[in-house]
C-alpha positions in Angstrom: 93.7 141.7 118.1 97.1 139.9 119.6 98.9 142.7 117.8 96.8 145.6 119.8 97.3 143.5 122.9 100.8 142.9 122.7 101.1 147.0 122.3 99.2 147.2 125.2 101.4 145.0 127.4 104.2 146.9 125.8 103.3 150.4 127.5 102.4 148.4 130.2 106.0 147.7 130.7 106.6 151.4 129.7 105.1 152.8 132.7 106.9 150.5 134.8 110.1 151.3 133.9 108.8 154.6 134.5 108.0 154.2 137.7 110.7 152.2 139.1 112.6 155.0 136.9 111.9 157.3 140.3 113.6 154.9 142.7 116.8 154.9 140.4 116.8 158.6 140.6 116.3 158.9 144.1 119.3 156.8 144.8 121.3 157.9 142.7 120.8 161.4 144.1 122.1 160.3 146.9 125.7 160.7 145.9 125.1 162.6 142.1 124.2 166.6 142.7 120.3 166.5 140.8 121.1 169.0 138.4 124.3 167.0 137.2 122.4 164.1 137.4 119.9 164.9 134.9 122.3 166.5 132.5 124.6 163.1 132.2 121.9 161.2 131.7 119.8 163.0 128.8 123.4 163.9 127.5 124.0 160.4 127.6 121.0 159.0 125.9 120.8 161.7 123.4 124.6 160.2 122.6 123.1 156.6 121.9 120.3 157.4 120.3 122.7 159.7 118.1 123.8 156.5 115.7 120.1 155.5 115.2 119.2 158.9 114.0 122.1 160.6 112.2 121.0 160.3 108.7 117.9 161.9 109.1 118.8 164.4 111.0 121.2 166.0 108.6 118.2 166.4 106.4 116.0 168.4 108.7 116.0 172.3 108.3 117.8 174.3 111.1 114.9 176.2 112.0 113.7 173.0 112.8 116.5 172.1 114.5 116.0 175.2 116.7 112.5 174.2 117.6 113.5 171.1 118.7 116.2 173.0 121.0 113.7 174.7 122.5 111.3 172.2 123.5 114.6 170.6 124.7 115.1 173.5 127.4 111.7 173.6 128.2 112.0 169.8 129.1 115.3 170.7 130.8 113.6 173.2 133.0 110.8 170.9 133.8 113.0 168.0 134.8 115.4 170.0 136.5 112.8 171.0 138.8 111.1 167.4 139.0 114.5 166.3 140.1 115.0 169.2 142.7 111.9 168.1 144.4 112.7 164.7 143.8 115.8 165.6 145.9 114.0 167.0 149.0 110.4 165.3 149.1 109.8 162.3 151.5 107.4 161.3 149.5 107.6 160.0 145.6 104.1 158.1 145.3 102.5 162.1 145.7 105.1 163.6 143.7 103.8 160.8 141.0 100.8 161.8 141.5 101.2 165.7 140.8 103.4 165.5 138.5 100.6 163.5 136.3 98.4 166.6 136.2 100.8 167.5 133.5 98.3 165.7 130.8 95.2 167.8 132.4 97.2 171.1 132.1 97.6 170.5 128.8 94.1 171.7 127.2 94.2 174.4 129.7 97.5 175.6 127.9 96.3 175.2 124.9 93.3 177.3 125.7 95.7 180.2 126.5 97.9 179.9 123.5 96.1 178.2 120.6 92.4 179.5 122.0 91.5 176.2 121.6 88.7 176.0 124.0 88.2 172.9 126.5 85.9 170.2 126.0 83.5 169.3 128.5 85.8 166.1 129.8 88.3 168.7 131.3 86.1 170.6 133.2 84.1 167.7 134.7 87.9 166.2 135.8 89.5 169.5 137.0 87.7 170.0 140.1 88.1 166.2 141.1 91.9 166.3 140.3 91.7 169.8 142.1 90.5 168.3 145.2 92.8 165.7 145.3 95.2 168.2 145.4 93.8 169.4 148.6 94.1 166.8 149.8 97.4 165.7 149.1 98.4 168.8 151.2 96.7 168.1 154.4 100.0 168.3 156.6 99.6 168.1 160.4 95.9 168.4 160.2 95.9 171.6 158.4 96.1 172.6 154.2 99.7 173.8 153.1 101.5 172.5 150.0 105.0 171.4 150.8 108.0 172.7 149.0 108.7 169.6 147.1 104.8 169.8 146.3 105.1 173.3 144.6 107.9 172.0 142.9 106.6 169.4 141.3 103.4 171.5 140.5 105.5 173.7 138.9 107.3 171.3 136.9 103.9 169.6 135.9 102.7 172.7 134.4 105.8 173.6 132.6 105.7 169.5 131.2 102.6 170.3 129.7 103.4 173.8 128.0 106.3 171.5 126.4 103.9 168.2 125.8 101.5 170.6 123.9 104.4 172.1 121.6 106.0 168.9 120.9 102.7 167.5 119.7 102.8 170.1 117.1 106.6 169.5 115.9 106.4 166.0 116.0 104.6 166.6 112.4 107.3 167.7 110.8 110.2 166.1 112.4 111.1 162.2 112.5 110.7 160.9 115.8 114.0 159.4 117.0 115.3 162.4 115.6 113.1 164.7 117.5 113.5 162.6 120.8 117.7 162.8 120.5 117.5 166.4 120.3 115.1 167.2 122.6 117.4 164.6 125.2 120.7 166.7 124.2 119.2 170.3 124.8 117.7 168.9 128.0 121.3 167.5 129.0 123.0 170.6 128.2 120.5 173.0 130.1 120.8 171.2 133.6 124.7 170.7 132.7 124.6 174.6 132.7 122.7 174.5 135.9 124.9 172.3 137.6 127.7 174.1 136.6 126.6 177.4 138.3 124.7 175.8 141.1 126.5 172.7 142.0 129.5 171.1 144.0 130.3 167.3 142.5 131.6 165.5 145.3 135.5 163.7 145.1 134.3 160.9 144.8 131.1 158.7 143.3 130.6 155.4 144.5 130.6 151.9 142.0 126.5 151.7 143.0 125.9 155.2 142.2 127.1 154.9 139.0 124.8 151.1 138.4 121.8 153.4 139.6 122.4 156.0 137.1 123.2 153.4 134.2 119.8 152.1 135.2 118.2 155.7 134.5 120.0 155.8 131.3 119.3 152.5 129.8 116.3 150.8 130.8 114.5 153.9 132.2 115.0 156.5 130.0 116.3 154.7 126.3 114.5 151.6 126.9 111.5 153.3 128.2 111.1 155.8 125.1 111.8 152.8 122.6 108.9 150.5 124.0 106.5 153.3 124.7 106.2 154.6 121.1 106.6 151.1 119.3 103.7 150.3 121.7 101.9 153.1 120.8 102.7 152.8 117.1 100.4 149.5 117.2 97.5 150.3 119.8 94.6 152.9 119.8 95.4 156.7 121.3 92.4 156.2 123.6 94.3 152.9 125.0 97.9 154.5 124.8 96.5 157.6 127.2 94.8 155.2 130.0 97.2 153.2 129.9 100.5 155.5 130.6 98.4 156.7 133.7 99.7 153.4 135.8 103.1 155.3 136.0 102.4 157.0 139.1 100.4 154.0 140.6 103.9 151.8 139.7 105.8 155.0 141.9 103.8 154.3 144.7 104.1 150.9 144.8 107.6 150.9 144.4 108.4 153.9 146.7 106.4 152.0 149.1 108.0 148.6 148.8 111.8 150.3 148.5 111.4 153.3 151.4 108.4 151.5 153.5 106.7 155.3 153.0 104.0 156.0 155.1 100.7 157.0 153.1 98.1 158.9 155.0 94.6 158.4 154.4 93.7 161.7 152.7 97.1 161.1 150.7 96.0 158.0 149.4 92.2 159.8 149.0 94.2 162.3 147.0 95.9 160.2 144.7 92.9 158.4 144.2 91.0 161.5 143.2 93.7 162.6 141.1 93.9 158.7 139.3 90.2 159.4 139.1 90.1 163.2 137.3 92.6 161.9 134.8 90.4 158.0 134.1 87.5 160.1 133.7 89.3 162.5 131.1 91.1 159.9 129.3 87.7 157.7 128.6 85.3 160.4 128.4 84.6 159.5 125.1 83.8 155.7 125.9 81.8 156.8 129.2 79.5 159.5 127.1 79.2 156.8 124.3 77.9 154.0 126.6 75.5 156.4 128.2 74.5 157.8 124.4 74.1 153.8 123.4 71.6 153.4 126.9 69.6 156.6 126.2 69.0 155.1 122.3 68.2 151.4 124.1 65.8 152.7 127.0 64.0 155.1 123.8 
């Protein structure tokens, strides 16, 4: 039981380092073109994790290998446009929020590809998460997505097209081993971007470069290592909820660290969103209590 509960406190922390993760981007955007930005610090991370993981990776087959590269460029494409809108939104806490449809996407994906049809917990939770979409885009008292909005849409669906693939290769390949390649090929792709698309500036200021050593170490290596030895000790079900506090963390922290201003059908929005993915996430446990009732009231 401690075990289970110190797992849980460990993804606990997970998501917050994810959230804050957001406001160590955003600043260090500032100064860093995004695209550069994301390449340096996969690149980076894929480079410490490299030590931890060497051994086994030598032993994996290339066409492995090469699977593994491509879910890296999928990620790269994802977060390259997560961090374009990341760039040009005045709001993070909906951005959060969008970009954590990524997990209801997911079945729908693998309805497409695998035919694997979607259980009833997805289609309850779509039209709720759809809604708060709809909300989310009220904008002067009328319904249009933002740029940044589409962008992040974008980049949630693309996140869950790679989420769905990576399920099925992290089977056959190690984790760390997985992870470091997927970071490298993700490094490399917006490196390629930024090298085609972007200007770096003469100079980077000394806090620019603490804000991105913040994304690298605690945000992105740290992160990953306490997420999945958190999850290597707790229950899927618990593991799924919990990682849905990410956004709520961006929100708090975008609002503490920019004073943003949250309308109220933005913050009905995110709470429909919140909702859709609670209600897929414990389906189980809410058709079970209901099943248990039924056999009490009989």
């Amino acid at each position: 039981m401690l075990k289970t509960r110190s797992a849980d406190l460990l993804l606990v922390l997970a998501t917050l380092l994810a959230g804050i993760g957001w406001i160590f981007s955003k600043e260090t955007i500032h100064e860093m073109p995004p695209f550069a930005f994301i390449g340096l610090r996969f690149t980076v991370s894929a480079f410490i994790l490299l030590p931890i993981c060497f051994k086994n990776m030598i032993k994996v087959p290339k066409t492995q290998l090469s699977i593994g590269a491509f879910i890296g460029i999928l990620q790269g494409t994802s977060l390259s446009l997560w961090i374009y809108a990341v760039s040009i939104t005045t709001e993070l806490g909906s951005g959060a929020f969008i970009m954590s449809l990524s997990m209801l996407f997911v079945p729908l994906c693998s309805w497409l590809i695998f035919r694997n049809k979607p259980s009833t917990a997805f289609w309850f939770s779509l039209p709720i998460a759809a809604l708060g979409l709809l909300l989310l885009s009220i904008n002067g008292g009328g319904w249009s997505l933002q740029g940044s909005q589409l962008i992040f849409l974008c980049s949630a669906l693309i996140l869950s097209f790679q989420f769905l693939t990576n399920s099925h290769v992290s089977k056959w390949i190690p984790t760390a081993v997985l992870t470091c390649i997927q970071f490298f090929f993700t490094g490399m792709f917006a490196l390629f971007l930024s090298k085609i698309t972007e200007i770096w500036p003469d100079q980077i200021s000394v806090s620019t470069w603490c804000w991105f050593f913040a994304s690298v170490l605690p945000a992105t290596c740290a992160r990953f290592f306490i997420q999945i030895t958190g999850q290597k000790n707790t229950t899927s079900a618990n593991a799924a909820l919990i990682m849905i506090l990410e956004p709520v963390w961006t929100v708090v922290f975008s609002v503490l660290w920019y004073e943003e201003q949250t309308s109220a059908s933005k913050i009905m929005g995110c709470s429909l969103i919140l909702s859709s993915l609670l209600l897929y996430r414990g389906w189980s446990k809410i058709a079970s209590i209901i099943s248990n009732r039924k056999t009490i009231t009989s």
